[in-house]
PDBQT receptor file of N, H, CA, C and O in Angstrom, charges set to zero:
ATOM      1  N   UNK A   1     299.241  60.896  74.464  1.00  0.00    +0.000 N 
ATOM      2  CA  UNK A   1     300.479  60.329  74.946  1.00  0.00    +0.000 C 
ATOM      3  C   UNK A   1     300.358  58.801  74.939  1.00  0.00    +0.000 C 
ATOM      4  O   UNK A   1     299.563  58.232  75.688  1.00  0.00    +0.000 OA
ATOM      5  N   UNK A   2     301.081  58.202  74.164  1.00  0.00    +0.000 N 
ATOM      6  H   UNK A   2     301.726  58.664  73.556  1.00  0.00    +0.000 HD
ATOM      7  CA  UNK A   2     301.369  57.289  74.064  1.00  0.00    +0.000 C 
ATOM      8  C   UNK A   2     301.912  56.054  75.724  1.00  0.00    +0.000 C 
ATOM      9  O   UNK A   2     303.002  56.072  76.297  1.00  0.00    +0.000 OA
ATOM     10  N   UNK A   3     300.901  55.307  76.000  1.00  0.00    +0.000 N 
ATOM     11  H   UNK A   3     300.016  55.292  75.535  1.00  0.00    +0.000 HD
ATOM     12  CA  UNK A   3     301.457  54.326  77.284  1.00  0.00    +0.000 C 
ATOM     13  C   UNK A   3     302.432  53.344  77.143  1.00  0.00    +0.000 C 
ATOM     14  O   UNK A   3     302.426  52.420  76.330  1.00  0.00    +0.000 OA
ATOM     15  N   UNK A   4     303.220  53.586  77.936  1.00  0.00    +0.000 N 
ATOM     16  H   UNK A   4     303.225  54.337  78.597  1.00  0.00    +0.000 HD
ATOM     17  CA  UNK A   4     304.499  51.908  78.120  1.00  0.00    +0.000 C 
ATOM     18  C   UNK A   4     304.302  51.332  79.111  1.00  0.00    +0.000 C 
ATOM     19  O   UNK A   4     304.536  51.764  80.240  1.00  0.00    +0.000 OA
ATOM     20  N   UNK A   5     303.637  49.801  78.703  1.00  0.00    +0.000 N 
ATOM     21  H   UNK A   5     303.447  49.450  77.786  1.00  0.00    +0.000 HD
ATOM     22  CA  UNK A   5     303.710  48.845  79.503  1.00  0.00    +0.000 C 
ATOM     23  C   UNK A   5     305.007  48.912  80.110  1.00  0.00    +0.000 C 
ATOM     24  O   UNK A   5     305.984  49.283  79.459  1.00  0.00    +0.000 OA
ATOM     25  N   UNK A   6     305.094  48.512  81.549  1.00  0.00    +0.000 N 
ATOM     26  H   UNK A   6     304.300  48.210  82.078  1.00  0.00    +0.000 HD
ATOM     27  CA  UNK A   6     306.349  47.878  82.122  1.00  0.00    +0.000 C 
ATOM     28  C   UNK A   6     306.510  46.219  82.386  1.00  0.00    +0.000 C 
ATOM     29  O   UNK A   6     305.626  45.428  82.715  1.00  0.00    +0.000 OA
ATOM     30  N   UNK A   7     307.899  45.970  82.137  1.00  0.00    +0.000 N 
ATOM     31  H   UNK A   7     308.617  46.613  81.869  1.00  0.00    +0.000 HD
ATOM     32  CA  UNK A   7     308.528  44.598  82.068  1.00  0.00    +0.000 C 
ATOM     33  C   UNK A   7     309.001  44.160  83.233  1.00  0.00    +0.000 C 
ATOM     34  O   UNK A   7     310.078  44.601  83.633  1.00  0.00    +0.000 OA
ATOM     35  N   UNK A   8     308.320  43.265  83.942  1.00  0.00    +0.000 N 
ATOM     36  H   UNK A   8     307.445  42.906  83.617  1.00  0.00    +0.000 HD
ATOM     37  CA  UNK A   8     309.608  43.089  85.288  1.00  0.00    +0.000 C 
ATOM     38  C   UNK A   8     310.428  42.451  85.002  1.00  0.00    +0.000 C 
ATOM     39  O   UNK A   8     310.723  42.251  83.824  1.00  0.00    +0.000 OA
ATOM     40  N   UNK A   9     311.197  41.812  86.239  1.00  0.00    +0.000 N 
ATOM     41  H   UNK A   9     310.958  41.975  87.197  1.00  0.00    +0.000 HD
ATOM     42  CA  UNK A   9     312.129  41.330  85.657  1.00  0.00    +0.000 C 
ATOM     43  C   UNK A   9     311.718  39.793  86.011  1.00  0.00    +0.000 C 
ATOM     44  O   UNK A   9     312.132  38.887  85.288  1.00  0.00    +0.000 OA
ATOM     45  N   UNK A  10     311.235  39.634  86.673  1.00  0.00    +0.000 N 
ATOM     46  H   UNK A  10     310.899  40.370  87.261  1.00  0.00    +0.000 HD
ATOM     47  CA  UNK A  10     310.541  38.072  87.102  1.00  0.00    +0.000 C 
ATOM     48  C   UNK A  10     309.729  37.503  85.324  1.00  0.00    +0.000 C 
ATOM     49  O   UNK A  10     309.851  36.398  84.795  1.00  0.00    +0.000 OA
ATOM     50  N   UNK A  11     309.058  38.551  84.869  1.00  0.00    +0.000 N 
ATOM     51  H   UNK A  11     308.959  39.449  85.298  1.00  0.00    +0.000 HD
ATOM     52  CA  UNK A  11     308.343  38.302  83.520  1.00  0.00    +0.000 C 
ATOM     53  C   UNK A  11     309.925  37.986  82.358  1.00  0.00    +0.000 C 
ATOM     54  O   UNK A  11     310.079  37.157  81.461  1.00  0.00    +0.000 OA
ATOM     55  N   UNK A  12     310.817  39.002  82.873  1.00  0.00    +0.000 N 
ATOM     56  H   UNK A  12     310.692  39.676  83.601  1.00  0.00    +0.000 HD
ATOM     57  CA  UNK A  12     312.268  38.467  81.488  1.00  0.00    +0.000 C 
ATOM     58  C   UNK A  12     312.458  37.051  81.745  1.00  0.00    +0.000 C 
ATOM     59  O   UNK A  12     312.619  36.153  80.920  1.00  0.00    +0.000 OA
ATOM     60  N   UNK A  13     312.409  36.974  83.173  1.00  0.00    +0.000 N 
ATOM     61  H   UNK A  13     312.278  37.704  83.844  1.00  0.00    +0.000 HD
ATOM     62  CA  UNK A  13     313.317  35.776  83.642  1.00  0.00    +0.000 C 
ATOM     63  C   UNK A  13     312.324  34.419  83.062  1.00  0.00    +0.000 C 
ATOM     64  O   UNK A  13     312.721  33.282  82.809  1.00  0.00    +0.000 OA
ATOM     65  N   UNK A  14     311.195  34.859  82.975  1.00  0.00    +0.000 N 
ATOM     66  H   UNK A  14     310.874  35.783  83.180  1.00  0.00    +0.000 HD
ATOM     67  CA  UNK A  14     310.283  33.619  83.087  1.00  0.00    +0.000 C 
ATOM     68  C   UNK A  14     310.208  33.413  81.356  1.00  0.00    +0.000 C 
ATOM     69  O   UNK A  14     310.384  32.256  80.976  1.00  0.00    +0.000 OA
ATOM     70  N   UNK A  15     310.032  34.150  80.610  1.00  0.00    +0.000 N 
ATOM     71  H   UNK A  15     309.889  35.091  80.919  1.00  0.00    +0.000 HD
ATOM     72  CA  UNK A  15     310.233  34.459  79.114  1.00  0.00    +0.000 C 
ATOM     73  C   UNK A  15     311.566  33.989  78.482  1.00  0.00    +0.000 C 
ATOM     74  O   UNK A  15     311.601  33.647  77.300  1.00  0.00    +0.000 OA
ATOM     75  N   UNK A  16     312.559  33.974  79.198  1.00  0.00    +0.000 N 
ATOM     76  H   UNK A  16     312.531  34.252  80.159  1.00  0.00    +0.000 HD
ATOM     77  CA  UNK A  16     313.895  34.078  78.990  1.00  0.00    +0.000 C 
ATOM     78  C   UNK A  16     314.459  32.465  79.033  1.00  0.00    +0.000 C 
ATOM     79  O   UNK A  16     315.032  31.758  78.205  1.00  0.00    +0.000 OA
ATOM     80  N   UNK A  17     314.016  32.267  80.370  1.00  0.00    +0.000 N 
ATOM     81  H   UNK A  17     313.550  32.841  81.043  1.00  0.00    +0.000 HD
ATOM     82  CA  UNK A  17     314.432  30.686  80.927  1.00  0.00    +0.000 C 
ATOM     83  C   UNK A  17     315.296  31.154  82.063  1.00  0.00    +0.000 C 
ATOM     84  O   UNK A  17     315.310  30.474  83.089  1.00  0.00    +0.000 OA
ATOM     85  N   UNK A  18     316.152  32.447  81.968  1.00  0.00    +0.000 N 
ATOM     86  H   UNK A  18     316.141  32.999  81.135  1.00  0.00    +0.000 HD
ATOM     87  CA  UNK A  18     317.021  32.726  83.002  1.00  0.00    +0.000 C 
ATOM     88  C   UNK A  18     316.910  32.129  84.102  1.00  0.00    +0.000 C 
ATOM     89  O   UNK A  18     315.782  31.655  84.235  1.00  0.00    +0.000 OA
ATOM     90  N   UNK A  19     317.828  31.875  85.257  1.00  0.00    +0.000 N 
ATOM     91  H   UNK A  19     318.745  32.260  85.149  1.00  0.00    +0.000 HD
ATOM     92  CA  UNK A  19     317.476  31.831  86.569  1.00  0.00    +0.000 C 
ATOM     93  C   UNK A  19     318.050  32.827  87.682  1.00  0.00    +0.000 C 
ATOM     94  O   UNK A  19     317.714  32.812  88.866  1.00  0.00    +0.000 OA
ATOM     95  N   UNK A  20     318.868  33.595  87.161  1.00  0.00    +0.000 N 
ATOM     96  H   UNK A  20     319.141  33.607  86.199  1.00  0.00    +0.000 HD
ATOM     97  CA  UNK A  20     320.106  34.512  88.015  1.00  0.00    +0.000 C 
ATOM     98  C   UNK A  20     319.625  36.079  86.781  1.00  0.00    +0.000 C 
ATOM     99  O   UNK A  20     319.375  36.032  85.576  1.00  0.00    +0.000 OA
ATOM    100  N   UNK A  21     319.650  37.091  87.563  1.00  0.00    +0.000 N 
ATOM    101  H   UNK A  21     319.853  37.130  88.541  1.00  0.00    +0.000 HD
ATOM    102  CA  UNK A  21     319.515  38.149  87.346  1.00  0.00    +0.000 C 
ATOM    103  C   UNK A  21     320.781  38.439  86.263  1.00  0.00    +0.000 C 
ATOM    104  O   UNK A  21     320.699  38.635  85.050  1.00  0.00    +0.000 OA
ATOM    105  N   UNK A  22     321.991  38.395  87.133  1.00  0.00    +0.000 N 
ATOM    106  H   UNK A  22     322.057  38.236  88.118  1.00  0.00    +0.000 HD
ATOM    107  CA  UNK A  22     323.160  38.960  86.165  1.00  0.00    +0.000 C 
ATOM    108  C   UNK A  22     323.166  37.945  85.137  1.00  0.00    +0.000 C 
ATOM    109  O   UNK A  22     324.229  37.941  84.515  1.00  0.00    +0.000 OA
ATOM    110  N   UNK A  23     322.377  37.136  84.778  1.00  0.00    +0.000 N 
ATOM    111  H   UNK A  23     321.514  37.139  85.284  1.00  0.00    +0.000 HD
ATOM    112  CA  UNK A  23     322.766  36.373  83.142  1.00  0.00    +0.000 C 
ATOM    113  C   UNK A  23     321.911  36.750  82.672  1.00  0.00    +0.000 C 
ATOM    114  O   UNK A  23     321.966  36.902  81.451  1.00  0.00    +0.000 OA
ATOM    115  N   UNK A  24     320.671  37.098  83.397  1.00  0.00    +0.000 N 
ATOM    116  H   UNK A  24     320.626  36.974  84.388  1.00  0.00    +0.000 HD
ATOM    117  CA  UNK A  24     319.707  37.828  82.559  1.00  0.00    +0.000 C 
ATOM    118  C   UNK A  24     320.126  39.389  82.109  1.00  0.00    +0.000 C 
ATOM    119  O   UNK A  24     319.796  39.876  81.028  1.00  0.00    +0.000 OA
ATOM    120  N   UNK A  25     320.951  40.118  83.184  1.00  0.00    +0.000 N 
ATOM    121  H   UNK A  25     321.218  39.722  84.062  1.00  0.00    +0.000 HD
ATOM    122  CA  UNK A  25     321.285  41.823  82.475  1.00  0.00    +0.000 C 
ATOM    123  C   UNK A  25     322.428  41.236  80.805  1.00  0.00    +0.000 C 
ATOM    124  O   UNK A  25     322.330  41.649  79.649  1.00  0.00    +0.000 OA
ATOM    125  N   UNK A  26     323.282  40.304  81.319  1.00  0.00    +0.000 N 
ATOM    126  H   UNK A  26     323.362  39.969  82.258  1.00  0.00    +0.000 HD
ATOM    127  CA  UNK A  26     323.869  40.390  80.207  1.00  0.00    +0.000 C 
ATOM    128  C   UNK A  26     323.102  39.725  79.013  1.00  0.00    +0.000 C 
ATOM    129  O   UNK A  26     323.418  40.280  77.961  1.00  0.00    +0.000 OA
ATOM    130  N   UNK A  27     322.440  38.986  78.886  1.00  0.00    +0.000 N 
ATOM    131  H   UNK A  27     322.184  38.535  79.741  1.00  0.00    +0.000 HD
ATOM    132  CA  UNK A  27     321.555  38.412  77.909  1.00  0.00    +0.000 C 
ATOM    133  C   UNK A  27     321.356  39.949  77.145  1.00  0.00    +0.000 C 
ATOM    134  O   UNK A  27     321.882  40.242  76.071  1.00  0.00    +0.000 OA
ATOM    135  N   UNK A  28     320.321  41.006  78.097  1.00  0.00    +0.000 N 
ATOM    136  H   UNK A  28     319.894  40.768  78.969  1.00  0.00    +0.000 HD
ATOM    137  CA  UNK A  28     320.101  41.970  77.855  1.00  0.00    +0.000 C 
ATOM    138  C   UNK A  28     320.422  42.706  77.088  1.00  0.00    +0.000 C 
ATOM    139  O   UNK A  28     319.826  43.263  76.165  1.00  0.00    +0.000 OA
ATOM    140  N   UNK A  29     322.114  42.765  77.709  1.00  0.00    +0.000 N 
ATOM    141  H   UNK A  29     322.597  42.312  78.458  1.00  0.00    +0.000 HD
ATOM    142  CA  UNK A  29     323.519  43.946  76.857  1.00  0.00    +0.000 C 
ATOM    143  C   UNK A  29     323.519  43.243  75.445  1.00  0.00    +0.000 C 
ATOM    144  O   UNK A  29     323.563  43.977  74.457  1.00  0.00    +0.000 OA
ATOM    145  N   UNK A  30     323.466  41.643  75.245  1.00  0.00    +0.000 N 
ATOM    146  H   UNK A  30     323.430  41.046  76.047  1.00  0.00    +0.000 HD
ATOM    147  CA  UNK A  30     324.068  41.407  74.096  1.00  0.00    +0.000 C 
ATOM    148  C   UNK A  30     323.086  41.455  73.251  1.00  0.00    +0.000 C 
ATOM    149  O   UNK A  30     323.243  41.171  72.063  1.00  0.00    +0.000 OA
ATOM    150  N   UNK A  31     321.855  41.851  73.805  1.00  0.00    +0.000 N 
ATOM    151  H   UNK A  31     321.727  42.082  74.770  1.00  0.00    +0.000 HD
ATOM    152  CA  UNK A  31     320.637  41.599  72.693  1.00  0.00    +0.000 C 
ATOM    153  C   UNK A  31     320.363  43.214  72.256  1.00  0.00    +0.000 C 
ATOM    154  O   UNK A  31     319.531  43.565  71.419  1.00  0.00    +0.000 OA
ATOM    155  N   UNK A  32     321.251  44.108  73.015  1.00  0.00    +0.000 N 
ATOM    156  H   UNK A  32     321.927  43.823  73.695  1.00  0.00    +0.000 HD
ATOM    157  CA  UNK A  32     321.297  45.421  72.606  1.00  0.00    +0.000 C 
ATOM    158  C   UNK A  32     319.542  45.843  73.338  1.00  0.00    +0.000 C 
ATOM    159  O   UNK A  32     318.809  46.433  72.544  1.00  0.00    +0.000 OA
ATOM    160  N   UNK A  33     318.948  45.547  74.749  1.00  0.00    +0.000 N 
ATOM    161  H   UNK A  33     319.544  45.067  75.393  1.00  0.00    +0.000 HD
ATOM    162  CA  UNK A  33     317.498  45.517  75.017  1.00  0.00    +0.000 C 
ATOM    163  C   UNK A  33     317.658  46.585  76.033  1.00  0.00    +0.000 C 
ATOM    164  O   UNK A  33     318.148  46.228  77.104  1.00  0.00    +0.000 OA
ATOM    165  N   UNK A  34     317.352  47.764  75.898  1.00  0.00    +0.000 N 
ATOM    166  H   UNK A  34     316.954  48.055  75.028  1.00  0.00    +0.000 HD
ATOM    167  CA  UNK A  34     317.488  49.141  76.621  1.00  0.00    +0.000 C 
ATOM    168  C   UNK A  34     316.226  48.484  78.031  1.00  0.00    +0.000 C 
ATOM    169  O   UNK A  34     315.111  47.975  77.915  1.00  0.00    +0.000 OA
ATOM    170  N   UNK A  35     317.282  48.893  79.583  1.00  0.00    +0.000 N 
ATOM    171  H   UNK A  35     318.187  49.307  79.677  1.00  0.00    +0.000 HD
ATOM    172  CA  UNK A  35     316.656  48.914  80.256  1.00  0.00    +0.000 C 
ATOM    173  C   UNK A  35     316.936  49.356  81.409  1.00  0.00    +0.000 C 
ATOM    174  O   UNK A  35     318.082  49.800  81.484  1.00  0.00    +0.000 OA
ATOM    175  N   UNK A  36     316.141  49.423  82.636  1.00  0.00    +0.000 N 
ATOM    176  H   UNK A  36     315.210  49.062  82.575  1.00  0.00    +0.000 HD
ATOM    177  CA  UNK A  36     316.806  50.602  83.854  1.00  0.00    +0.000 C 
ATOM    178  C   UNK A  36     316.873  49.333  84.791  1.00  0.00    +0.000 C 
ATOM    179  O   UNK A  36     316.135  48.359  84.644  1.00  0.00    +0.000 OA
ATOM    180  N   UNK A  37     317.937  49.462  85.870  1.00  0.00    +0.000 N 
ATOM    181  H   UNK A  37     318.536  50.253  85.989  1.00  0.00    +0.000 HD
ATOM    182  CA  UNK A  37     317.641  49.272  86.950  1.00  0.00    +0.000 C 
ATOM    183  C   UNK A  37     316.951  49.828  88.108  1.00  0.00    +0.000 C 
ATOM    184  O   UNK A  37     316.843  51.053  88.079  1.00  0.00    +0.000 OA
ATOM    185  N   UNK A  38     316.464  49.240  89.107  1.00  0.00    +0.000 N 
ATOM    186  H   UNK A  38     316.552  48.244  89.132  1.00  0.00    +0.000 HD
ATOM    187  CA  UNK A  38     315.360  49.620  90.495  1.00  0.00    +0.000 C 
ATOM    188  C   UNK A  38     316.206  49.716  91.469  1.00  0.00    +0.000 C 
ATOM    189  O   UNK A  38     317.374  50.106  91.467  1.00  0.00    +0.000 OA
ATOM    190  N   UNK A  39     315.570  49.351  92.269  1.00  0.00    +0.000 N 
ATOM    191  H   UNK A  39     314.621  49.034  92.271  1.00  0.00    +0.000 HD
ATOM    192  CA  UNK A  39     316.228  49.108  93.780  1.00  0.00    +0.000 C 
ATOM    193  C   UNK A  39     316.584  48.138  94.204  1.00  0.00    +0.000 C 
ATOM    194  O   UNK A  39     315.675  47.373  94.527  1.00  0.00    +0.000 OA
ATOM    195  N   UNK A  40     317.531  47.812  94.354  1.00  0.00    +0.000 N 
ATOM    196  H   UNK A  40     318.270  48.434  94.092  1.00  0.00    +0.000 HD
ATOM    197  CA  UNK A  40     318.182  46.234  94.561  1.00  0.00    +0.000 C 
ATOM    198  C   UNK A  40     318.486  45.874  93.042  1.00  0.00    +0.000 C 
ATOM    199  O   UNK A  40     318.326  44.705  92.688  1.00  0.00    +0.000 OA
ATOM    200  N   UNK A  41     318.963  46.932  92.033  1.00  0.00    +0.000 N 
ATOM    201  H   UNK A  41     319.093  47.881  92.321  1.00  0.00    +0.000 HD
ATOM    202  CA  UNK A  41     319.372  46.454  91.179  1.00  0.00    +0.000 C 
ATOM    203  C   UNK A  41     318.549  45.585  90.383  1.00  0.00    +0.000 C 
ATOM    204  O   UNK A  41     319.035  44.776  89.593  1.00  0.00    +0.000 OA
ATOM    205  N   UNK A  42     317.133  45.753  90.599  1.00  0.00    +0.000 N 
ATOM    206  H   UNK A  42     316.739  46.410  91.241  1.00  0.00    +0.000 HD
ATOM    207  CA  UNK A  42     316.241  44.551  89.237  1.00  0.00    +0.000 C 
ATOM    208  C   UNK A  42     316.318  45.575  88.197  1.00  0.00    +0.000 C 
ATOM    209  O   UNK A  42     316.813  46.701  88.260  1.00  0.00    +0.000 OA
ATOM    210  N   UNK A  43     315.624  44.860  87.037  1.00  0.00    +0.000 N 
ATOM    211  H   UNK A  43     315.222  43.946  86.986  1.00  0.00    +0.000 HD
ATOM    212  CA  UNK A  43     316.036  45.280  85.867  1.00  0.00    +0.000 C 
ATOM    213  C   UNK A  43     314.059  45.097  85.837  1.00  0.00    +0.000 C 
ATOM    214  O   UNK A  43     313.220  44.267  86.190  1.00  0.00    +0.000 OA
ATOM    215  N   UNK A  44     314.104  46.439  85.187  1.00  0.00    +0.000 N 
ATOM    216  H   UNK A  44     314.785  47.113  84.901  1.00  0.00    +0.000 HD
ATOM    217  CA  UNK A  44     312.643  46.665  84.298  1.00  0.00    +0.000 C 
ATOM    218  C   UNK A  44     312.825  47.191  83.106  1.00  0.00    +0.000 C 
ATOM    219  O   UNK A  44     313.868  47.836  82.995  1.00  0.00    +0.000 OA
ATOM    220  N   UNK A  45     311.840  47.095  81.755  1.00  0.00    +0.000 N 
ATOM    221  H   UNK A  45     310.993  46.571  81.845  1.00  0.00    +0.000 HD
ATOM    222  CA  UNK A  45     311.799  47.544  80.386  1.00  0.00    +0.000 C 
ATOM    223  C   UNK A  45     310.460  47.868  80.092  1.00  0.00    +0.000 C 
ATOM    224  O   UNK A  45     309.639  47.972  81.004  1.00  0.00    +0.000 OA
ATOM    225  N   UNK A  46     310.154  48.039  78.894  1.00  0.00    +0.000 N 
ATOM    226  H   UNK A  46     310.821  47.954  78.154  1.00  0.00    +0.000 HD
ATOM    227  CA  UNK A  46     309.243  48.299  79.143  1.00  0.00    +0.000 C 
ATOM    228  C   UNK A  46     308.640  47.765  77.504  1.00  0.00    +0.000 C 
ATOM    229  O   UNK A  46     309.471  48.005  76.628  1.00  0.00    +0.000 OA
ATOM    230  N   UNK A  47     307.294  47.067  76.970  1.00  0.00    +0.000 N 
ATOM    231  H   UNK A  47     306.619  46.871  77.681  1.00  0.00    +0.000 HD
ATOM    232  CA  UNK A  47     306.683  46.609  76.282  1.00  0.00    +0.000 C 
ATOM    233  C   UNK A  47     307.311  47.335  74.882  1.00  0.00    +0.000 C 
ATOM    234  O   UNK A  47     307.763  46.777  73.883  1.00  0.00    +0.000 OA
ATOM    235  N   UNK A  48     307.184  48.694  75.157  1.00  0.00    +0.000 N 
ATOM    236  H   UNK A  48     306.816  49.148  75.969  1.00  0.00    +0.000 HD
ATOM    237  CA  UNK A  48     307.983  49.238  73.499  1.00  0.00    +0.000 C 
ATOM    238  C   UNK A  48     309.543  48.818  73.614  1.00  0.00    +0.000 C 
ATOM    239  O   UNK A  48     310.011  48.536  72.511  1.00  0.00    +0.000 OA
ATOM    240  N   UNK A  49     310.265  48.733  74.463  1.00  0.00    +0.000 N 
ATOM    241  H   UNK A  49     309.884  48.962  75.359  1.00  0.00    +0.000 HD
ATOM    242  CA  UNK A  49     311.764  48.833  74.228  1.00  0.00    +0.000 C 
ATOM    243  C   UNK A  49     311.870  47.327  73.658  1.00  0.00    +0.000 C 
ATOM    244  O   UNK A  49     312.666  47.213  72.727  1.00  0.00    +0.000 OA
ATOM    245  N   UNK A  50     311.111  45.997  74.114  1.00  0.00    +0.000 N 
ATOM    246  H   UNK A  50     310.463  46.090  74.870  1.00  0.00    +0.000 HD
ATOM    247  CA  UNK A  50     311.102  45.016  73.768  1.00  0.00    +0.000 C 
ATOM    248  C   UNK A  50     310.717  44.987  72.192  1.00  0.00    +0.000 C 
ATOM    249  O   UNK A  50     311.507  44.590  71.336  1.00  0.00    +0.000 OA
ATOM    250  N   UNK A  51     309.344  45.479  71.899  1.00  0.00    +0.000 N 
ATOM    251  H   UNK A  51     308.703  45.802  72.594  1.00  0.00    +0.000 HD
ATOM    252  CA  UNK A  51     309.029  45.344  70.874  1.00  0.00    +0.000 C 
ATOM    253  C   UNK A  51     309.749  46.368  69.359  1.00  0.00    +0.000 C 
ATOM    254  O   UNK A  51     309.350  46.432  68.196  1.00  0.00    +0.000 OA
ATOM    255  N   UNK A  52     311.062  47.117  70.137  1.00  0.00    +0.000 N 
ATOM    256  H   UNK A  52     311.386  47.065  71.082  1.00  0.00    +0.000 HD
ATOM    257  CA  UNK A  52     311.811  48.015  69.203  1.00  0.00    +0.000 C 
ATOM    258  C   UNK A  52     313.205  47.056  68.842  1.00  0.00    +0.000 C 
ATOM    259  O   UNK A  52     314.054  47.206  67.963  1.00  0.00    +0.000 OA
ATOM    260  N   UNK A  53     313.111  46.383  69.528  1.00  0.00    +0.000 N 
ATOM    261  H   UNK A  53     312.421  46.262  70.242  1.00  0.00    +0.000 HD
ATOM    262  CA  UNK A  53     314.348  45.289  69.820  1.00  0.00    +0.000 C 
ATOM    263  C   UNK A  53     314.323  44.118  68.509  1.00  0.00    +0.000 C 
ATOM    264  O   UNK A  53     315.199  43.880  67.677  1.00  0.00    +0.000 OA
ATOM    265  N   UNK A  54     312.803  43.435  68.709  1.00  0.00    +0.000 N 
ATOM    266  H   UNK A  54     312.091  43.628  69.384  1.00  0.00    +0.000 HD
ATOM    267  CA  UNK A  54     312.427  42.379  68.190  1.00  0.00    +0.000 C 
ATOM    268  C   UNK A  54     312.583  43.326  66.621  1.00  0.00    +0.000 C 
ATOM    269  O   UNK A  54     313.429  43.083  65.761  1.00  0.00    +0.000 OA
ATOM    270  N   UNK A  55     311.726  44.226  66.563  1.00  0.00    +0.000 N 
ATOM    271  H   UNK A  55     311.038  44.424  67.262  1.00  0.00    +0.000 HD
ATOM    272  CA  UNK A  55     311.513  45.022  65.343  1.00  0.00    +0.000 C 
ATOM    273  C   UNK A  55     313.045  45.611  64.214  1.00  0.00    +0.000 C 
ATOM    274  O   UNK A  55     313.171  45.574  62.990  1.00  0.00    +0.000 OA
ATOM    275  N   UNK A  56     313.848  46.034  65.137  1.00  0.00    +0.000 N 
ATOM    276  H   UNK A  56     313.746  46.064  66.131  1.00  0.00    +0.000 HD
ATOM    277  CA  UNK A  56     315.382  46.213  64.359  1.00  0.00    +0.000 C 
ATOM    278  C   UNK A  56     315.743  45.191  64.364  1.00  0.00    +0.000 C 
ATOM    279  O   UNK A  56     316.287  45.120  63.262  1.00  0.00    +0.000 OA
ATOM    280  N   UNK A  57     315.926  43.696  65.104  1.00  0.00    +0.000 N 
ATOM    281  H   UNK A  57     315.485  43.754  65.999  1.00  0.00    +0.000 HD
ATOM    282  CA  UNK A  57     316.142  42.538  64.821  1.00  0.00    +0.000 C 
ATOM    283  C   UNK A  57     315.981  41.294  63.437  1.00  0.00    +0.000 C 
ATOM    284  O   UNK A  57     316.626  40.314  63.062  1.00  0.00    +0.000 OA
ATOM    285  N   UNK A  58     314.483  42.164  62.912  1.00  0.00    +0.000 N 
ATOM    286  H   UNK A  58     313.960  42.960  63.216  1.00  0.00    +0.000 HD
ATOM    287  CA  UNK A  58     313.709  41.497  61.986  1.00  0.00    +0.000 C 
ATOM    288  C   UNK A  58     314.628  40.697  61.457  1.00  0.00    +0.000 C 
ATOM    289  O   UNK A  58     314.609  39.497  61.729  1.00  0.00    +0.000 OA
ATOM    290  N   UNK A  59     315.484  41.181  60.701  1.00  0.00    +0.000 N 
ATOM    291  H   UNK A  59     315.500  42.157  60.481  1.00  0.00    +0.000 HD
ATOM    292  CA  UNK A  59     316.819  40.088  59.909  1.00  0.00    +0.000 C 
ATOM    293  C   UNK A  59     317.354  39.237  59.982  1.00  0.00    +0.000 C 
ATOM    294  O   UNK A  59     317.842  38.537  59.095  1.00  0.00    +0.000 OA
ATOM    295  N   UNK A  60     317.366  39.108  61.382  1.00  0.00    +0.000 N 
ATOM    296  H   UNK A  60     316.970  39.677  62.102  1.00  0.00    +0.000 HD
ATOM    297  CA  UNK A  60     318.429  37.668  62.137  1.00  0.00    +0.000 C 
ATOM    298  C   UNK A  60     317.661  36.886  62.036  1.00  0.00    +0.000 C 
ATOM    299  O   UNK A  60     316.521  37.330  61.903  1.00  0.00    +0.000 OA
ATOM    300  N   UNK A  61     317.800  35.434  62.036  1.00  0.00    +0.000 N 
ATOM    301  H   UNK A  61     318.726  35.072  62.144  1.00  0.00    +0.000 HD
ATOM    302  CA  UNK A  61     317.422  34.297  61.855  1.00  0.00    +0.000 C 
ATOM    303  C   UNK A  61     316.579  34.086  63.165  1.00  0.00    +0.000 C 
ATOM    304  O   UNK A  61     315.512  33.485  63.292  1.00  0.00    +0.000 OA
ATOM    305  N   UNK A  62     317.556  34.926  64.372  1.00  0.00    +0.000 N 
ATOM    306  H   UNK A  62     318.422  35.414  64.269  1.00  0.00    +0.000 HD
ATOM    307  CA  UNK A  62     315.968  34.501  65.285  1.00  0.00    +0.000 C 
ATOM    308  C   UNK A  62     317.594  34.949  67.024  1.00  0.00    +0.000 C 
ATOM    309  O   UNK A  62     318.812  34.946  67.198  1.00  0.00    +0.000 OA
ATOM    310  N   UNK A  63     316.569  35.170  67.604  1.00  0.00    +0.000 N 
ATOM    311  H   UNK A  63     315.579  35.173  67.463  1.00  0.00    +0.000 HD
ATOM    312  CA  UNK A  63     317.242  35.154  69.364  1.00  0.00    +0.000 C 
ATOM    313  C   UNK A  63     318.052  34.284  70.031  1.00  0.00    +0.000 C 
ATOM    314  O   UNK A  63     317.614  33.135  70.079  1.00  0.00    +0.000 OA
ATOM    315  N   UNK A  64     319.280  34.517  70.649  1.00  0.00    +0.000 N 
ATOM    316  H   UNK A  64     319.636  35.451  70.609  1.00  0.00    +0.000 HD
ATOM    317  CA  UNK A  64     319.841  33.139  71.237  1.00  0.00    +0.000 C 
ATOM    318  C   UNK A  64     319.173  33.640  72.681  1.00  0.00    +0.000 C 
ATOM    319  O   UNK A  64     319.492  34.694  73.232  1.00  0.00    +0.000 OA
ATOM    320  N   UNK A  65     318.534  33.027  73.014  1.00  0.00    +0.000 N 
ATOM    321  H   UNK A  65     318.274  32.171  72.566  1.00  0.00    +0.000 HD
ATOM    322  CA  UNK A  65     317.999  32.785  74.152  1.00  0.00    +0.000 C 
ATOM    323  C   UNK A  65     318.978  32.595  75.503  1.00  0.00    +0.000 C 
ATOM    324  O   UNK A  65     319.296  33.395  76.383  1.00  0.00    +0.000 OA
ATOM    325  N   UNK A  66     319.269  31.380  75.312  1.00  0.00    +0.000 N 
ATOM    326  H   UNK A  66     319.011  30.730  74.597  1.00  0.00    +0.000 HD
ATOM    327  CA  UNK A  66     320.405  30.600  76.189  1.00  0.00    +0.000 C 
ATOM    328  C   UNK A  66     321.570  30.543  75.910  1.00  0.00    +0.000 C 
ATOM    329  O   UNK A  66     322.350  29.929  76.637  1.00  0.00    +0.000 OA
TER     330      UNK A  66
């Protein structure tokens, strides 16, 4: 069985530049980046969903970040 790292959301935010959660979920939606919410609504992912993201992405010139 294959392991999945988990993503917090403090690690998106810090990766990201984000500073507010909800610009970080929508960043999320528009980057098409499959992920669950917790308790209090944080957002976790997990190392493959990121790296399935980047991987169907290959084509684009690159991430809007901000």
């Amino acid at each position: 069985m294959r392991q999945q790292t988990l993503v917090s959301q403090e690690e998106l935010m810090q990766a990201t530049g984000y500073e507010r959660p909800g610009d970080l979920r929508k960043w999320l939606d528009r980057e098409g980046l499959t992920y669950k919410l917790g308790k209090g609504g944080r957002v976790l992912t997990t190392v493959d969903a990121l790296n399935r993201a980047f991987a169907e992405d290959s084509d684009r010139e690159g991430w809007e970040i901000a």
